[in-house]
The first five atom37 places (N, CA, C, CB, O) and aatype in JSON, in Angstrom:
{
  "aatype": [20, 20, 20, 20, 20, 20, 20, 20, 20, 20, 20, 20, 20, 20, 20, 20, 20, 20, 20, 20, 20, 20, 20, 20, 20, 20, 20, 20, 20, 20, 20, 20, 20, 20, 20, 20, 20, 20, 20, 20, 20, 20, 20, 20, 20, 20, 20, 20, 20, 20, 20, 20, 20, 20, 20, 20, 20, 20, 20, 20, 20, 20, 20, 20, 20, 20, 20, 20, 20, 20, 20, 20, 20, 20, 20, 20, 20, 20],
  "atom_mask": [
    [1, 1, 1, 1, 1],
    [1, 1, 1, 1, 1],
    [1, 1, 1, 1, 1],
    [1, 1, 1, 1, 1],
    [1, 1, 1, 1, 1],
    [1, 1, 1, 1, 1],
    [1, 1, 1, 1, 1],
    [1, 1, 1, 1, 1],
    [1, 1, 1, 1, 1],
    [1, 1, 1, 1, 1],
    [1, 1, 1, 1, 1],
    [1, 1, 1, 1, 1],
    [1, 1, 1, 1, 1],
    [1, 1, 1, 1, 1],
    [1, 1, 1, 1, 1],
    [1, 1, 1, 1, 1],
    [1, 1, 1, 1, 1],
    [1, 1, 1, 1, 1],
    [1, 1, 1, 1, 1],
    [1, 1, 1, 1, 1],
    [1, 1, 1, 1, 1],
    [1, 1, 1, 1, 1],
    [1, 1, 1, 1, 1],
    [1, 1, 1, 1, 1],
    [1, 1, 1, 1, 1],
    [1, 1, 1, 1, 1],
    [1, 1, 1, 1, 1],
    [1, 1, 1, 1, 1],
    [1, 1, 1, 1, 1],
    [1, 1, 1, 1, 1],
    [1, 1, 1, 1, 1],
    [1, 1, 1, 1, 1],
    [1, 1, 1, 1, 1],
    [1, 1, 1, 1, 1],
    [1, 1, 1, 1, 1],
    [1, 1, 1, 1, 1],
    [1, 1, 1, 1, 1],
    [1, 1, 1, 1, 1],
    [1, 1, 1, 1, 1],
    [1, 1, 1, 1, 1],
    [1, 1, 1, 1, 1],
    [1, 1, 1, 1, 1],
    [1, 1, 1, 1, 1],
    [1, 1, 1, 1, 1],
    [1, 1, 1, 1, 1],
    [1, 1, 1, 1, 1],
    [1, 1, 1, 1, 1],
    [1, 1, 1, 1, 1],
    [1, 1, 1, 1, 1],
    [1, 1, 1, 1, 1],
    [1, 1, 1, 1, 1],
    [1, 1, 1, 1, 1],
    [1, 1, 1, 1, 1],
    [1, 1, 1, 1, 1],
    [1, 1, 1, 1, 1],
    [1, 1, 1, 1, 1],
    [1, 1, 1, 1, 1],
    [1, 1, 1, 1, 1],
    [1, 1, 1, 1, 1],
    [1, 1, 1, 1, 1],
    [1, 1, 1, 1, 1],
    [1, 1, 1, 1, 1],
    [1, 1, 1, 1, 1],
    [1, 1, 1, 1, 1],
    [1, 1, 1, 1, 1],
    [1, 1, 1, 1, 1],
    [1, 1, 1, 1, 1],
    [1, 1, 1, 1, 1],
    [1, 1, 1, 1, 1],
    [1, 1, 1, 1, 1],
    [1, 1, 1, 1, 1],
    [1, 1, 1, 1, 1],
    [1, 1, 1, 1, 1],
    [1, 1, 1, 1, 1],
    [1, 1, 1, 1, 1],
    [1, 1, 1, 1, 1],
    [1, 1, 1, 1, 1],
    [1, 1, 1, 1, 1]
  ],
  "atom_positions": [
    [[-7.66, -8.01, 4.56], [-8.36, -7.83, 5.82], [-9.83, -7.61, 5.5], [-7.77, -6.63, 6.63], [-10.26, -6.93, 4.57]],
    [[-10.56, -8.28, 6.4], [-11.9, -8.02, 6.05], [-12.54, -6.38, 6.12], [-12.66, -8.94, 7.0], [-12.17, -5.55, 6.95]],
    [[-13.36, -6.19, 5.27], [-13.44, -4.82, 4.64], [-14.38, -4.13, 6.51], [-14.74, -4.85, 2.54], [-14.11, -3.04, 7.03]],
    [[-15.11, -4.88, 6.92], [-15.65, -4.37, 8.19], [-14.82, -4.48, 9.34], [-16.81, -5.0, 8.51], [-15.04, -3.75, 10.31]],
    [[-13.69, -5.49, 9.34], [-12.8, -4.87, 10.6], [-11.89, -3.76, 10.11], [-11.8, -6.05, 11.33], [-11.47, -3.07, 11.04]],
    [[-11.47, -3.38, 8.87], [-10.76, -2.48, 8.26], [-11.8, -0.5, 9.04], [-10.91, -3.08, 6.13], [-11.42, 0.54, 9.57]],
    [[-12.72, -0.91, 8.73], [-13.25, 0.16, 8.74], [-13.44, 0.18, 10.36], [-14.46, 0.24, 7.75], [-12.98, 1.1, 11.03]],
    [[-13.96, -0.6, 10.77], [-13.72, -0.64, 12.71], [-12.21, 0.44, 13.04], [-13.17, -2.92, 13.44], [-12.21, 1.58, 13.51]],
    [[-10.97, -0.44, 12.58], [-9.81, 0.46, 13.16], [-10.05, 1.61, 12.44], [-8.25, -0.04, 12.97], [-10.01, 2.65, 13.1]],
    [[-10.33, 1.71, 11.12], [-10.12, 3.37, 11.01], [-10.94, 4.46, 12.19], [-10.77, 3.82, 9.38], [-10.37, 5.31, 12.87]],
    [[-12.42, 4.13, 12.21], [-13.07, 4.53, 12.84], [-12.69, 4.97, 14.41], [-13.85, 3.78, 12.61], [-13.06, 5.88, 15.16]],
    [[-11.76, 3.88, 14.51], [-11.02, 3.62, 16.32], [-9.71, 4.87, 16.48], [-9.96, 1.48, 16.51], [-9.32, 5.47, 17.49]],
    [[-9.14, 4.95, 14.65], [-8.04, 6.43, 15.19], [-8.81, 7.32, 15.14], [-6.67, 7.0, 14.29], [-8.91, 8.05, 16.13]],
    [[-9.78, 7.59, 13.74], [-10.33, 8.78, 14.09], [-10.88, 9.15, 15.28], [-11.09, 9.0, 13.39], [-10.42, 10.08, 15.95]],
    [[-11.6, 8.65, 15.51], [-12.43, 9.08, 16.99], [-11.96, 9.62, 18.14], [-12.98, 8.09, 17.58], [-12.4, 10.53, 18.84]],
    [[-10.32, 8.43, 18.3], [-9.36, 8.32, 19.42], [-8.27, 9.37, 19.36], [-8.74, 6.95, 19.43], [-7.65, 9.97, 20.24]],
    [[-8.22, 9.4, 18.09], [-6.64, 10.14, 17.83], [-6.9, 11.37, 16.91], [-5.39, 9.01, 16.91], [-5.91, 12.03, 16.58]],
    [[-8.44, 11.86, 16.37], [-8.49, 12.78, 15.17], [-7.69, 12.26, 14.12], [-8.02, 14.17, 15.47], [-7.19, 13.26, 13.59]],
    [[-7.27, 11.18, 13.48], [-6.38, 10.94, 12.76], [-7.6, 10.99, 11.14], [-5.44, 9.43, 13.37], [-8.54, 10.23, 10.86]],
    [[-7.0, 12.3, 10.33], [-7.79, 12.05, 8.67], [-7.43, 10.4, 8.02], [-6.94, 13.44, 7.26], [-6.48, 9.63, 8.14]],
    [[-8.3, 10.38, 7.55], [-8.87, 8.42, 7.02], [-7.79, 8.69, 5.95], [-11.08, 7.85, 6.17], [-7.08, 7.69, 5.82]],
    [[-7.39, 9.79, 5.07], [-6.61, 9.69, 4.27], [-4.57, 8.88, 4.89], [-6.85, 11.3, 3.72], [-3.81, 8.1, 4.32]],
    [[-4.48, 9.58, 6.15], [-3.34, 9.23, 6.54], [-3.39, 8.27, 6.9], [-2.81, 9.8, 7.21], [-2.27, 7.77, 6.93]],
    [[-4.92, 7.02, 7.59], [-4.58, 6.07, 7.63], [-4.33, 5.15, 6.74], [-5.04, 5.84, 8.19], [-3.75, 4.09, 6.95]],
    [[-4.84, 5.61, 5.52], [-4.92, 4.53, 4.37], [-3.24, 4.4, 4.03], [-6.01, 5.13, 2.84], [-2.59, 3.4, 3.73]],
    [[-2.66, 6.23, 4.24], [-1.17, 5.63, 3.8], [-0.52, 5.25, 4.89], [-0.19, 6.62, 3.07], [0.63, 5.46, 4.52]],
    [[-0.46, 4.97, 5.62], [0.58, 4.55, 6.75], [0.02, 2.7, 6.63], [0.24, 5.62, 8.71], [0.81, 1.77, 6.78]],
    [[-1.49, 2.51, 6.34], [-1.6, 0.81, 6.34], [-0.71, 0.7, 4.73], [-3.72, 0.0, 6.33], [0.16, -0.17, 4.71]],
    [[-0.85, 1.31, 3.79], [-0.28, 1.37, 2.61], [1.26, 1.37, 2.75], [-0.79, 2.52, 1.91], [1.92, 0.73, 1.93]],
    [[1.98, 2.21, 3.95], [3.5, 2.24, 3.97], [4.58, 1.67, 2.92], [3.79, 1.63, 5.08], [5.27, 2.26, 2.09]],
    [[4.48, 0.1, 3.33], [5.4, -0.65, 2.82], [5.47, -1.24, 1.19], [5.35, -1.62, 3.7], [6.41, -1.68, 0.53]],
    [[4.01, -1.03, 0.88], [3.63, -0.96, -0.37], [4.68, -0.19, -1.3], [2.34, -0.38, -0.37], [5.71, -0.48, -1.91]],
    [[3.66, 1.26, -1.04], [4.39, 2.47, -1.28], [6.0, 2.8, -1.79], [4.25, 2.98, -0.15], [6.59, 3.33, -2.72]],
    [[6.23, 2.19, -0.66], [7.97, 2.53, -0.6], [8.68, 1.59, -1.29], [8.67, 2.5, 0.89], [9.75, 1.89, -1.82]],
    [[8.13, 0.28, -1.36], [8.89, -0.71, -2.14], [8.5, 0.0, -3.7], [8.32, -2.52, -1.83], [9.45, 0.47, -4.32]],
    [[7.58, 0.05, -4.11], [7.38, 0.57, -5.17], [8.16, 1.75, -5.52], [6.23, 0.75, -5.2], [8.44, 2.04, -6.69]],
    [[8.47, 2.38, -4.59], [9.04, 4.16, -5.27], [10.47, 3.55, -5.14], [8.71, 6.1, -4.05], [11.21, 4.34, -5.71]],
    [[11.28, 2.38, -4.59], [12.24, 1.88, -4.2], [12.6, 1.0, -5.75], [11.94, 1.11, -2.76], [13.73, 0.64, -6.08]],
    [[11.51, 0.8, -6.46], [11.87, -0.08, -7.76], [11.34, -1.3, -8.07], [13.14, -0.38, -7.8], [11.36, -1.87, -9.16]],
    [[10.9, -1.64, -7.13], [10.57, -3.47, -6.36], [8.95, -3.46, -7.44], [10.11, -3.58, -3.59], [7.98, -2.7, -7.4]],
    [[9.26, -4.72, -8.38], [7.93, -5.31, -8.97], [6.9, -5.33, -8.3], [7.97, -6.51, -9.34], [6.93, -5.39, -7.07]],
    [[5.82, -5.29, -8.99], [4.25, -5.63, -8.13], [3.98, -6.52, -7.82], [3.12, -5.5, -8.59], [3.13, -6.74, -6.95]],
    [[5.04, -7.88, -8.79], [5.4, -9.0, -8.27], [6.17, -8.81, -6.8], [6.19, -9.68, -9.31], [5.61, -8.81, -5.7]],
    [[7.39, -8.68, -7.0], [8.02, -8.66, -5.83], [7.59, -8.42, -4.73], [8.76, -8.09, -5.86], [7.58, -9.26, -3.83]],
    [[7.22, -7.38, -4.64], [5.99, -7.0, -3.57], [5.29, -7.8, -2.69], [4.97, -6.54, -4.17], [5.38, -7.86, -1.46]],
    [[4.46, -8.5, -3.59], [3.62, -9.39, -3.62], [4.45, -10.6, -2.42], [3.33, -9.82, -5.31], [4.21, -10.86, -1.24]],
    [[5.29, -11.03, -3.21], [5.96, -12.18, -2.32], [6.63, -11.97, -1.16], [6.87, -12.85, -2.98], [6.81, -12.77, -0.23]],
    [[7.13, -10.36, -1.32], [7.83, -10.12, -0.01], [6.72, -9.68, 0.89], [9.04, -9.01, -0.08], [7.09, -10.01, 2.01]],
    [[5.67, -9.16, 0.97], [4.63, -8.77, 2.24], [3.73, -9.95, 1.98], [3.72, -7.08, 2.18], [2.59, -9.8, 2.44]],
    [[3.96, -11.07, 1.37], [2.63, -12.08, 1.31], [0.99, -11.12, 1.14], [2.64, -13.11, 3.08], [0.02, -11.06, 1.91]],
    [[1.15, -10.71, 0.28], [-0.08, -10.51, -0.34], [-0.19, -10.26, -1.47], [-0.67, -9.76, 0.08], [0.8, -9.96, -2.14]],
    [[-1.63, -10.31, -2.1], [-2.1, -10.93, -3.43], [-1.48, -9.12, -4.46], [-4.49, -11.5, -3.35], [-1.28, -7.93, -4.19]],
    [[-1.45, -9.83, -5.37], [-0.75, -9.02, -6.45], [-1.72, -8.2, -6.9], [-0.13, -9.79, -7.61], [-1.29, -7.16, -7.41]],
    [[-2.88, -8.33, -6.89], [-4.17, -7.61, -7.11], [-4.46, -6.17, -5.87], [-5.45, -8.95, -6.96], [-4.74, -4.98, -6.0]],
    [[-4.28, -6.91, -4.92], [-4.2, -5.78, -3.27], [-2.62, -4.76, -3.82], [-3.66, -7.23, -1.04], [-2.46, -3.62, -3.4]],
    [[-1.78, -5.32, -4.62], [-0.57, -4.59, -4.52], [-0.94, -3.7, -5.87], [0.95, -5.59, -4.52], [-1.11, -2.48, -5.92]],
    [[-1.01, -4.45, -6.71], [-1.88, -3.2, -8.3], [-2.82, -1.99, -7.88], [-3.28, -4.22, -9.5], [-2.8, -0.88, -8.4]],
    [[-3.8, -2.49, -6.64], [-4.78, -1.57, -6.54], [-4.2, -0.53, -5.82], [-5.97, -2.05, -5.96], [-4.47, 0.55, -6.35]],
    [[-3.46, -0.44, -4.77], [-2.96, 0.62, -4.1], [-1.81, 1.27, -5.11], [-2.42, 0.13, -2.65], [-1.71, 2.49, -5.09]],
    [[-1.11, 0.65, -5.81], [0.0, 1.56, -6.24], [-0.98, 2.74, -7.28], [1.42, 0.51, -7.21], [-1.03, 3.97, -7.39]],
    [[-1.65, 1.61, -7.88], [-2.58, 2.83, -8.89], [-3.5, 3.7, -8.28], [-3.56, 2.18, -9.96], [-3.7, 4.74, -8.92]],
    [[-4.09, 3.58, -7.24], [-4.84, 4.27, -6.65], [-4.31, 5.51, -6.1], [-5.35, 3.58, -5.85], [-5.02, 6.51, -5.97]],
    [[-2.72, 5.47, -5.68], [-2.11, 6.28, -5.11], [-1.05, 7.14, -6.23], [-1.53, 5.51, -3.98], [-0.79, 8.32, -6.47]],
    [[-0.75, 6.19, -6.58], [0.92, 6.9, -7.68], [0.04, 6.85, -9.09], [2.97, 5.38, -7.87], [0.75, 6.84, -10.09]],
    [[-1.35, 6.82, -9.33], [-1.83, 7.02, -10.53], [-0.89, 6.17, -11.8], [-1.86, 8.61, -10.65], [-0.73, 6.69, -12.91]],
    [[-0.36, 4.93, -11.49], [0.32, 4.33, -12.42], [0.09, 2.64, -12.17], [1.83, 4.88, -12.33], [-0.18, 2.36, -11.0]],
    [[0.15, 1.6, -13.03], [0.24, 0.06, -12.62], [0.78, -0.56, -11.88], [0.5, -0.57, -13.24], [0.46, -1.63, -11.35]],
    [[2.31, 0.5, -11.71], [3.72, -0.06, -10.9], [4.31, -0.63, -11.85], [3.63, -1.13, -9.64], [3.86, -0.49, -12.99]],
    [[5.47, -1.4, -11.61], [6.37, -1.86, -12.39], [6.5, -3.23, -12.47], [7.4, -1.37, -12.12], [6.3, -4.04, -11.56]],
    [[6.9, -3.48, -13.8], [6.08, -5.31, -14.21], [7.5, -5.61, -13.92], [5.22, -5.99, -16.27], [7.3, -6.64, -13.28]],
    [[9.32, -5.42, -13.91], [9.73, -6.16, -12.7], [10.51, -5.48, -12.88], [9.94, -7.53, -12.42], [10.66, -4.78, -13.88]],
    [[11.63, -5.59, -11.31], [12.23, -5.07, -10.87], [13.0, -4.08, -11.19], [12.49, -5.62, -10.57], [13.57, -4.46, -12.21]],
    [[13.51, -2.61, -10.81], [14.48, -1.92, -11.56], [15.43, -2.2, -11.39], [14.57, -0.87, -11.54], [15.43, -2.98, -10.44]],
    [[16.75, -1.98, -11.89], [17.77, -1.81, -11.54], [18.68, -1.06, -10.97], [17.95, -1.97, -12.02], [19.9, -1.22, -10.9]],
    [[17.9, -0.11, -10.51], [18.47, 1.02, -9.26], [17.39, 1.33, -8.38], [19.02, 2.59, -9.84], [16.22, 1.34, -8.74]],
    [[17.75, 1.55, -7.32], [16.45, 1.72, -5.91], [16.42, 3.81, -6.23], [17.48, 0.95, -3.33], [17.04, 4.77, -5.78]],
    [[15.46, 3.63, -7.12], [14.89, 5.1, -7.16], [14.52, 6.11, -6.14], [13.85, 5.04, -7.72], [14.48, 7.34, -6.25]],
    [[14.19, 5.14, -4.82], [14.19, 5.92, -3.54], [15.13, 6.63, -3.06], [14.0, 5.27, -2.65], [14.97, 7.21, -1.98]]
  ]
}
């Protein structure tokens, strides 16, 4: 998403809703997140929300302080 309409909606809960920029980042992050704590590659990821594997590296590390997982586990850790 372009980095200036990104910042438009944040701007639109805070204002509207008091919502902290931190909770929006995880709730747009959600599905990321959960596939990841669920086991699911950075690949996998990738193909199942159609987006770039680079957008999926940067949030898992940014958040879970780790690369994520180069592929799939074999048990849903969630």
């Amino acid at each position: 998403m372009e980095n200036v309409e990104w910042k438009t909606i944040q701007e639109f809960y805070k204002e509207h809703f008091g919502t902290d920029m931190w909770l929006i980042e995880m709730l747009a992050n959600r599905d990321i997140l959960l596939l990841c704590a669920s086991g699911a590659s950075n690949a996998s990821i990738s193909n199942f929300l159609d987006i770039p594997v680079d957008e999926v590296e940067l949030v898992i590390k940014e958040t879970f302080e780790f690369p994520g997982w180069e592929r799939d586990l074999p048990i849903n850790l969630w």
